[in-house]
Rosetta silent file (secondary structure, phi, psi, omega in degrees, C-alpha in Angstrom):
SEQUENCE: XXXXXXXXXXXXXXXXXXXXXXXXXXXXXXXXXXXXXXXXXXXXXXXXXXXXXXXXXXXXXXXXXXXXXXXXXXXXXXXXXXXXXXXXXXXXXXXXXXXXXXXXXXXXXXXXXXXXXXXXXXXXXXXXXXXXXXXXXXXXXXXXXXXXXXXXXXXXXXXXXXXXXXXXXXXXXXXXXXXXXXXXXXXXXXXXXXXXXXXXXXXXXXXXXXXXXXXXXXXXXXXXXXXX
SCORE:     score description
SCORE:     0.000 S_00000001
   1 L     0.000  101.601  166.345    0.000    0.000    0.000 S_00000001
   2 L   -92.351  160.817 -170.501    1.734    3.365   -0.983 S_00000001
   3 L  -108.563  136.238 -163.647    0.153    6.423    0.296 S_00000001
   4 L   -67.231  -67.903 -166.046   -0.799    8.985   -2.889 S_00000001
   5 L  -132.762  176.437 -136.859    0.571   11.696   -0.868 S_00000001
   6 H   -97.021  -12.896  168.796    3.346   12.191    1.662 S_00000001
   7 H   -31.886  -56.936 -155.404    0.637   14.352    3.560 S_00000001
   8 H   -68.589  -13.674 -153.778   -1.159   11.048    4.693 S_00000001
   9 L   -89.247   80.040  176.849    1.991   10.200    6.538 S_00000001
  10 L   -63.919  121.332 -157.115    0.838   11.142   10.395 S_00000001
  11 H   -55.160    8.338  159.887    2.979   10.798   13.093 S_00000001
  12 H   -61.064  -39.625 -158.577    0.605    8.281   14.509 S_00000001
  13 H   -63.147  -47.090 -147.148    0.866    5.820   11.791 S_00000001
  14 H   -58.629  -21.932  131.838    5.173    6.477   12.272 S_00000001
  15 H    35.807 -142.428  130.674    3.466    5.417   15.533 S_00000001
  16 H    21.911  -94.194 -176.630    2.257    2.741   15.089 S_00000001
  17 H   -61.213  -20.677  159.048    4.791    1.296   12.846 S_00000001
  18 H   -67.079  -33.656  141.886    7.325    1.962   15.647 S_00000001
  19 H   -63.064  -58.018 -152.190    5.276   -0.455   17.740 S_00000001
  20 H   -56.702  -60.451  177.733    4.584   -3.101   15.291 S_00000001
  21 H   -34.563  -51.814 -166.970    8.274   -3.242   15.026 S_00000001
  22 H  -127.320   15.878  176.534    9.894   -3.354   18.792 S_00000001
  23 L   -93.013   -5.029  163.579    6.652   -3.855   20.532 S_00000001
  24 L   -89.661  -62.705  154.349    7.105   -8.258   20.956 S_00000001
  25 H    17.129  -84.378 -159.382   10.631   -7.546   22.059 S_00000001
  26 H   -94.649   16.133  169.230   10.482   -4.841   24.302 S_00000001
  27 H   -98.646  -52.053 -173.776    6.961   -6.421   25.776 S_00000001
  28 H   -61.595  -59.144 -157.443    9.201   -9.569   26.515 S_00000001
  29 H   -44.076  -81.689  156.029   12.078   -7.330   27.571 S_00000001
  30 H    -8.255  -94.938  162.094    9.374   -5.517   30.221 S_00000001
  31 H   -10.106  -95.936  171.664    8.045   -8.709   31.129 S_00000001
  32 H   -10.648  -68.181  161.206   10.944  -10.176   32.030 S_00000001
  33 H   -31.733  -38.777 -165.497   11.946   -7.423   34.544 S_00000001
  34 H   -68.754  -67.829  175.586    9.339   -8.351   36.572 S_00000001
  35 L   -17.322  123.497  175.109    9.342  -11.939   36.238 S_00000001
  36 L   -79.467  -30.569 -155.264   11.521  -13.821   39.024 S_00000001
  37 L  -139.592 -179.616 -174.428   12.040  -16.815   36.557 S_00000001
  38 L   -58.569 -148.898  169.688   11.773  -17.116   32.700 S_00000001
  39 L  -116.529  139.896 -176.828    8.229  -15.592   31.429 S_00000001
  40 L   -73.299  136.584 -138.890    6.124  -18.627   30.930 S_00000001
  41 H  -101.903    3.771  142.539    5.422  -18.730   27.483 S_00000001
  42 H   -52.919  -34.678  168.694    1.512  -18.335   27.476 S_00000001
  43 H   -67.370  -45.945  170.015    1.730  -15.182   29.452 S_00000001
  44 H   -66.705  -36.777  163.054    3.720  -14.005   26.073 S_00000001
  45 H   -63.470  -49.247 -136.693    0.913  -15.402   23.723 S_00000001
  46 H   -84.360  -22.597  172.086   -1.542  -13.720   25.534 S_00000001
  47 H   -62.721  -46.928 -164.084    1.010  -10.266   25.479 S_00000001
  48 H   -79.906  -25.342  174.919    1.139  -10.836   21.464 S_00000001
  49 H   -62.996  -56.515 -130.921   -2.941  -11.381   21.419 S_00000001
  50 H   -89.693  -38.950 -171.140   -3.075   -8.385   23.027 S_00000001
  51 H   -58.294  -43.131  178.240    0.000   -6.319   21.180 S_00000001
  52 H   -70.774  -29.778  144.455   -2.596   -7.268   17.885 S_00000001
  53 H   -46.528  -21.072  168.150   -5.755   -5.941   19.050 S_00000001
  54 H   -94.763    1.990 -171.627   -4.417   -2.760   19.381 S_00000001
  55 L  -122.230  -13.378  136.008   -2.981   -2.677   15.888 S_00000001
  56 H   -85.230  -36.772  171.164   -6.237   -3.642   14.686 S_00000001
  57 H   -44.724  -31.780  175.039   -8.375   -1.467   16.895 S_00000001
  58 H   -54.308  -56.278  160.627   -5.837    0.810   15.160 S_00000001
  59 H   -32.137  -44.316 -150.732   -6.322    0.195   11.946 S_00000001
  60 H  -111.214  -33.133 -155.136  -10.117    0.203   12.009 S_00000001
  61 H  -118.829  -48.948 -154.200  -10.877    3.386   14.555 S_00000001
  62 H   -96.815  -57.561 -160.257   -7.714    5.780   14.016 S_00000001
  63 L   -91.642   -7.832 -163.275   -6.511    5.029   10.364 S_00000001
  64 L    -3.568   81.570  177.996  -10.244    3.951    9.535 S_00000001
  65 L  -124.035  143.553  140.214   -9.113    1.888    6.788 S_00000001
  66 L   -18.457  144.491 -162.534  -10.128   -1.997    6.265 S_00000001
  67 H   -85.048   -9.714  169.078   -8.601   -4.579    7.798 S_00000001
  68 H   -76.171  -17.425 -159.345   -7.388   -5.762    3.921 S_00000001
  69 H   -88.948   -0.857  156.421   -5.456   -2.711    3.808 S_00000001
  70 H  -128.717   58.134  165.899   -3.250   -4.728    6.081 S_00000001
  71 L    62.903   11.918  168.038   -3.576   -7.787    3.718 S_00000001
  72 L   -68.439  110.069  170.673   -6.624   -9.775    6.491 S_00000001
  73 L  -137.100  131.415 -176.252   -8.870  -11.001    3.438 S_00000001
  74 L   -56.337  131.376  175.101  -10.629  -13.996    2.660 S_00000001
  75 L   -72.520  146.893 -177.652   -8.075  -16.450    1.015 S_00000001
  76 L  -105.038 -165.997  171.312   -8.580  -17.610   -2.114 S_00000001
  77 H   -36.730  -61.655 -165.318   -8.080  -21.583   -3.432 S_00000001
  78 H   -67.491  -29.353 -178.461   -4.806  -20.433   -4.695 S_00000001
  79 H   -52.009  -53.519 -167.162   -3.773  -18.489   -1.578 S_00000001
  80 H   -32.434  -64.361 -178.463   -4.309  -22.174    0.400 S_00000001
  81 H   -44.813  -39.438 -167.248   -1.832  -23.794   -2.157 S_00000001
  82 H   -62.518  -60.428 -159.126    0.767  -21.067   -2.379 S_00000001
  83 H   -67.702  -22.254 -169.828    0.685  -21.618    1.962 S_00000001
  84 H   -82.432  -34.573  168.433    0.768  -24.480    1.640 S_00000001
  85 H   -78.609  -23.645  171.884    3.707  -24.975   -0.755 S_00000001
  86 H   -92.681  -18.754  154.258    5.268  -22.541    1.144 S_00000001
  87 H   -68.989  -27.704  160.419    5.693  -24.211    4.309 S_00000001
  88 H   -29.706  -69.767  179.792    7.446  -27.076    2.021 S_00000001
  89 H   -33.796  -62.134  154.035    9.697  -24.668    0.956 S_00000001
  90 H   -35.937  -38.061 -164.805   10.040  -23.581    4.663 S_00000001
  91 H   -79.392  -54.678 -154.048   10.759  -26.798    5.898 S_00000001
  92 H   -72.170  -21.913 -165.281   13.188  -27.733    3.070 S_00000001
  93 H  -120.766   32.790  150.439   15.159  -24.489    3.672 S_00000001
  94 H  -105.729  -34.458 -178.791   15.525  -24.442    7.762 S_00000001
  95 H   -47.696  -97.172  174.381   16.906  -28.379    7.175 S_00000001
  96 H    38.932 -102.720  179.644   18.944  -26.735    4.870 S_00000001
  97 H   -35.809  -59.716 -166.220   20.165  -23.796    6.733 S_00000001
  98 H   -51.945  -44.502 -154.992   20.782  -25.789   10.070 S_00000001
  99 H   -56.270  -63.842  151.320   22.946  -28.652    8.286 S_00000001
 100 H    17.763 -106.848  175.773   24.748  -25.575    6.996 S_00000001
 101 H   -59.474  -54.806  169.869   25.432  -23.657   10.210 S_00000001
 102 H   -36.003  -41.541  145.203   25.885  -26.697   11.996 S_00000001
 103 H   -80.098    6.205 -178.623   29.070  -27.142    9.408 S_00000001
 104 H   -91.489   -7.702  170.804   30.212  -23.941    9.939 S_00000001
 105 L   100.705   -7.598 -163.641   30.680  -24.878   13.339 S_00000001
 106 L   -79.767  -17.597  178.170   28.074  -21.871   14.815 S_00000001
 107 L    81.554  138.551  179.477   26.262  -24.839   16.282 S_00000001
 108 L   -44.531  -63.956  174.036   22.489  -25.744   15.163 S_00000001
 109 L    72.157  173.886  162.962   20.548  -24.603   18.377 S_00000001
 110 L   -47.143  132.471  162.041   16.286  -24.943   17.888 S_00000001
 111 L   -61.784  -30.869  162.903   15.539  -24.777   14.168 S_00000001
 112 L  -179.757  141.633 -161.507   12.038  -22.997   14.902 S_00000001
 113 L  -148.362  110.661 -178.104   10.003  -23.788   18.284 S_00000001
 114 L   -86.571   -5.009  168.437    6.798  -21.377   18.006 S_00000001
 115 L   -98.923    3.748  160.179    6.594  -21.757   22.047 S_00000001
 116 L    86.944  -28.208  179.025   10.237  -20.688   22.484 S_00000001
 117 L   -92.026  153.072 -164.113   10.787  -23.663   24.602 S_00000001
 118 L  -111.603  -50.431 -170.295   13.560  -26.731   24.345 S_00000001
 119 L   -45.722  -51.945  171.145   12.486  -28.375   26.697 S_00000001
 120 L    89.699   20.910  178.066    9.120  -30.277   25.541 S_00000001
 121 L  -102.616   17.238  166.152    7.366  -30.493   29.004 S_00000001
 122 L   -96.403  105.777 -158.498    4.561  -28.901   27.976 S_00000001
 123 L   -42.678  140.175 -164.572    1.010  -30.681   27.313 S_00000001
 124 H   -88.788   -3.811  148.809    1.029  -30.566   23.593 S_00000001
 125 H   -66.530  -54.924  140.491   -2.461  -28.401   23.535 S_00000001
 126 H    -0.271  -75.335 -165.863   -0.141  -25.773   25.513 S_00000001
 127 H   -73.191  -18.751 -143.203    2.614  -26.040   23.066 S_00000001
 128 H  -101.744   -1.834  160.606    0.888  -26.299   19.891 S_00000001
 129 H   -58.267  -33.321 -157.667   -1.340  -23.351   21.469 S_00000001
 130 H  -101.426  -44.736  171.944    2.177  -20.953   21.708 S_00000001
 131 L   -88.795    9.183  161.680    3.482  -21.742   18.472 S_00000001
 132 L   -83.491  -45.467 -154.270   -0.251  -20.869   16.291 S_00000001
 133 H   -55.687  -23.648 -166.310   -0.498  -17.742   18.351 S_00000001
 134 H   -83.596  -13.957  175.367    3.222  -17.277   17.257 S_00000001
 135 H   -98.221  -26.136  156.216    2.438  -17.863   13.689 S_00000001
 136 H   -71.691  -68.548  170.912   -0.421  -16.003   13.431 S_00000001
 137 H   -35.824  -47.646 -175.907    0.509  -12.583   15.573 S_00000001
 138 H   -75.864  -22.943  166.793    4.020  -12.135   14.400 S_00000001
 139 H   -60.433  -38.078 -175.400    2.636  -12.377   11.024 S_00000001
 140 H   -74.093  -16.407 -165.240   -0.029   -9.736   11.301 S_00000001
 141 H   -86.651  -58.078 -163.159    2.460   -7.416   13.498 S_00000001
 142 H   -78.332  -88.112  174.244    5.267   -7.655   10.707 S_00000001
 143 H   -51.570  -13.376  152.559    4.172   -8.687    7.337 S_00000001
 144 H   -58.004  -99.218  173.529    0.957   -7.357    8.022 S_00000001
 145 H   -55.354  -53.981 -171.231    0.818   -4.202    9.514 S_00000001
 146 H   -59.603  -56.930  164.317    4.487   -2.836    9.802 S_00000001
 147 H   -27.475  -61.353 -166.513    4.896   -3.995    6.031 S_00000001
 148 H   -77.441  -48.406  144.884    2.554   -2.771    4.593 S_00000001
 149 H   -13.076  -75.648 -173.446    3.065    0.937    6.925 S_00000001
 150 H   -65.716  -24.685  151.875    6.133    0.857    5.926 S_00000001
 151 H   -55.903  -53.194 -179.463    5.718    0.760    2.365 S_00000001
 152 H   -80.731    5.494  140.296    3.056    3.523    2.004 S_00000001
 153 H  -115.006   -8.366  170.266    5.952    5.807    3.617 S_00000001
 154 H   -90.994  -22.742 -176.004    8.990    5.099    2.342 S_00000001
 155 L    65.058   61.154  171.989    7.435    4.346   -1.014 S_00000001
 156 L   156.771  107.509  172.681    9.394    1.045   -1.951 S_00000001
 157 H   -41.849  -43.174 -156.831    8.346   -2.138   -1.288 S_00000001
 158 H   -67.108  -27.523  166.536   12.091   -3.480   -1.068 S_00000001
 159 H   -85.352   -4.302 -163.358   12.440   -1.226    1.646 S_00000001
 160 H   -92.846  -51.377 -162.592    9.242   -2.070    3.645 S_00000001
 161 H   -65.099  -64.598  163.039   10.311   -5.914    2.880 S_00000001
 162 H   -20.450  -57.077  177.665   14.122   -5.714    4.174 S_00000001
 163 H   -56.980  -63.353 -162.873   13.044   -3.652    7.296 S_00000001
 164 H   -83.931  -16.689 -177.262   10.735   -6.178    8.639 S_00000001
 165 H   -58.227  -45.154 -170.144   12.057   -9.431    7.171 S_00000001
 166 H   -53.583  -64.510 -179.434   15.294   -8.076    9.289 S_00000001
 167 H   -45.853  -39.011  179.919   13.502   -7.081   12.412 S_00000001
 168 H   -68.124  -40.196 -155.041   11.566  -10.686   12.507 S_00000001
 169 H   -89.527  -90.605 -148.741   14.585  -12.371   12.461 S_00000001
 170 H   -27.953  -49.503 -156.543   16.540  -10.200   15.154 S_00000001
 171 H   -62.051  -27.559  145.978   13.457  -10.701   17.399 S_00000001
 172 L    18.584  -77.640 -155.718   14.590  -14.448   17.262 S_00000001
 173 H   -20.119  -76.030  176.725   17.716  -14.030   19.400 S_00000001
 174 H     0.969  -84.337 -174.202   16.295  -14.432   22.355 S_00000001
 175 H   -79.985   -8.949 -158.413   14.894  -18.091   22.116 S_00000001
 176 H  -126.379  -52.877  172.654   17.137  -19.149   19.181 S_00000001
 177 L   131.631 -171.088  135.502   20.810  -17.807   19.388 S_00000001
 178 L   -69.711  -54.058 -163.583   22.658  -16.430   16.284 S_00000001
 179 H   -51.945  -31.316  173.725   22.905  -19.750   14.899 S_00000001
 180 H   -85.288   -9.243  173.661   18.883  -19.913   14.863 S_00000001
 181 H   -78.299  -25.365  155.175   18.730  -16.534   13.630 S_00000001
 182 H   -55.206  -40.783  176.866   21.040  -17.539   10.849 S_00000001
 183 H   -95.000    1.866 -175.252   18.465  -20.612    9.851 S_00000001
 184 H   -95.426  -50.778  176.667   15.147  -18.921   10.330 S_00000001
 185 H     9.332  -94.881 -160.149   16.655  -16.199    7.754 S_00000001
 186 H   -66.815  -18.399  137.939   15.916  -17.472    4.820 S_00000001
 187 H   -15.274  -67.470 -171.047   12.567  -18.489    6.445 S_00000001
 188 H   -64.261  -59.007 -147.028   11.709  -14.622    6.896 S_00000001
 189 H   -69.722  -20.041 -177.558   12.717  -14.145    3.231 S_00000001
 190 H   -71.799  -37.732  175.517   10.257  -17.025    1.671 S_00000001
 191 H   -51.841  -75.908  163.751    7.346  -15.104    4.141 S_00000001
 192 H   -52.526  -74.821  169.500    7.890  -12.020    2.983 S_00000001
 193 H    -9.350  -47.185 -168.411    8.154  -12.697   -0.808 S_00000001
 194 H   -96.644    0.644  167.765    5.203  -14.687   -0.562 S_00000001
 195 H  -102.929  -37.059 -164.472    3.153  -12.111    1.033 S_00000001
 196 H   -68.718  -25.183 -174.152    4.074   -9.093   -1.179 S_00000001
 197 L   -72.377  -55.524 -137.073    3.742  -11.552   -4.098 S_00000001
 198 L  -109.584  -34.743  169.010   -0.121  -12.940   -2.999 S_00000001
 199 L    89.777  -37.181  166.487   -0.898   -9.612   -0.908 S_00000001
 200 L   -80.473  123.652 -169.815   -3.022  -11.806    1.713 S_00000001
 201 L   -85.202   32.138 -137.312   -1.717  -12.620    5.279 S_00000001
 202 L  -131.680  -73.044 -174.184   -3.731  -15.959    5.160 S_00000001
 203 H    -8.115  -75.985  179.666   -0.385  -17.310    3.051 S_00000001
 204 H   -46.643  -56.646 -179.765    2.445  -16.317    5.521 S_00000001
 205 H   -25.800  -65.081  151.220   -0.096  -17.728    8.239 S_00000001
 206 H   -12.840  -97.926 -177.207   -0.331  -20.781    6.746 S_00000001
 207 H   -32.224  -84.395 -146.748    3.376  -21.609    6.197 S_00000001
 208 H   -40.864  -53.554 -164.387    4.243  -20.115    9.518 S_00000001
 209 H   -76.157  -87.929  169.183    1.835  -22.012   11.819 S_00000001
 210 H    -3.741  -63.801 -177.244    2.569  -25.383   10.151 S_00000001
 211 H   -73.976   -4.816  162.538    6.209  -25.115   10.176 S_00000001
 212 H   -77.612  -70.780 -156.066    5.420  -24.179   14.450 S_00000001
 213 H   -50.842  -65.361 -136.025    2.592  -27.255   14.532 S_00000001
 214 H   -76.609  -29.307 -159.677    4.873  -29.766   12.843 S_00000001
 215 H   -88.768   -5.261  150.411    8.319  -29.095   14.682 S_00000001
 216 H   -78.925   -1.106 -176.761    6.294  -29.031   18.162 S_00000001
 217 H  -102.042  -42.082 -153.390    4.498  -32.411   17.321 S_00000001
 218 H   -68.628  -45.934 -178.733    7.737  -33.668   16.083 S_00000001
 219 H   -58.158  -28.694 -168.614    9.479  -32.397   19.722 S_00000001
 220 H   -80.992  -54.383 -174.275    6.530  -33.573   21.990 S_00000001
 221 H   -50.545  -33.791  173.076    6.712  -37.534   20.111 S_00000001
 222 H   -55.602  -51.360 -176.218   10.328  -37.444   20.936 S_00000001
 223 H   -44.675  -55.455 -172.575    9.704  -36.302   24.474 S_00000001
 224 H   -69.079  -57.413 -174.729    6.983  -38.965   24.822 S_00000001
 225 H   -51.722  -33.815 -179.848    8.546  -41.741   23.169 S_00000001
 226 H   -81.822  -16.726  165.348   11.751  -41.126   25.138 S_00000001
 227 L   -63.112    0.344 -163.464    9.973  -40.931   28.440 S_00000001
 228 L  -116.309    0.000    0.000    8.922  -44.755   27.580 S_00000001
């Protein structure tokens, strides 16, 4: 979405888009202070439910714009496939990546854990609850809103894509390392592509929450099996 004139750019939206960006972060960051122990990682879905209701209350009451204008639209057939093809891709390029870093010596680390956790002691409605919230939310904060923001003010997709493709991946560290921020990479770049390409956040959604669902089912059957 570029905005026809440079007028429309209000320092709400710059806002805004200054949340969408550092607002899962620096809500963990926050968190955290408080927290005597790590933040249990349901208290953080319910922080990222919460960071996205205000960026759609935004959307709809301040910017009174449509909630397509930050690409939530009914999916079409092809949108399904496309998400669907694109968590392959996903899949095929975090093996990838890890085998990679893992020769470079940078060490593997989680490849992508949408609940943040290693461990696996969490009843698998619990985990597979942490990574959907994680596939849906981060999508709508970054390729959703902040993309799409950031496009109608800089006026260049490439720059809209870069900024947040970057920014997803930094937000990483935390739970992942460098080495997982090195394998989700190319991750962020298949997301983004495949939203700017299709325009619909249904896509990203897809992929993302799949590639969460299957590597927490794959982590809980170890957990269980090894437990036996």
């Amino acid at each position: 979405m570029i905005l026809d004139n440079r007028a429309d750019v209000q320092p709400t939206i710059l806002l805004a888009i200054g949340i969408a960006l550092v607002g899962l972060p620096a809500g963990g960051i926050l968190m955290d202070s408080f927290w005597d122990s790590s933040i249990p990682p349901a208290v953080s879905s319910i922080y990222n439910w919460i960071l996205v209701g205000g960026l759609v209350g935004f959307v709809l009451f301040v910017e009174n714009k449509p909630l397509a204008s930050i690409g939530l639209s009914r999916p079409d057939r092809r949108d399904v496939l496309v998400g669907v093809g694109l968590f392959v891709l996903g899949m095929i390029s975090l093996i990838l990546a890890a085998q990679i870093v893992g020769r470079l010596g940078i060490g593997t680390g989680p490849v992508e854990n949408g609940s943040g956790e290693t461990s696996g002691l969490w009843p698998l409605l619990a985990v597979l609850f942490v990574g959907i919230t994680a596939g849906i939310t981060e999508e709508i904060v970054y390729r959703g809103y902040a993309l799409e923001r950031i496009e109608g003010v800089a006026n260049s997709t490439w720059v809209a894509g870069i900024v947040t493709a970057t920014v997803f991946v930094l937000i990483h560290f935390g739970t992942h390392g460098i080495a997982g921020m090195l394998i989700i990479s190319p991750v962020a770049v298949l997301l983004t592509v495949a939203y700017v390409w299709r325009r619909n956040l249904f896509v990203p959604i897809l992929a993302h929450v799949l590639v969460n669902s299957f590597w927490d089912l794959i982590e809980f059957v170890a957990i269980v099996l090894g437990s036996v």
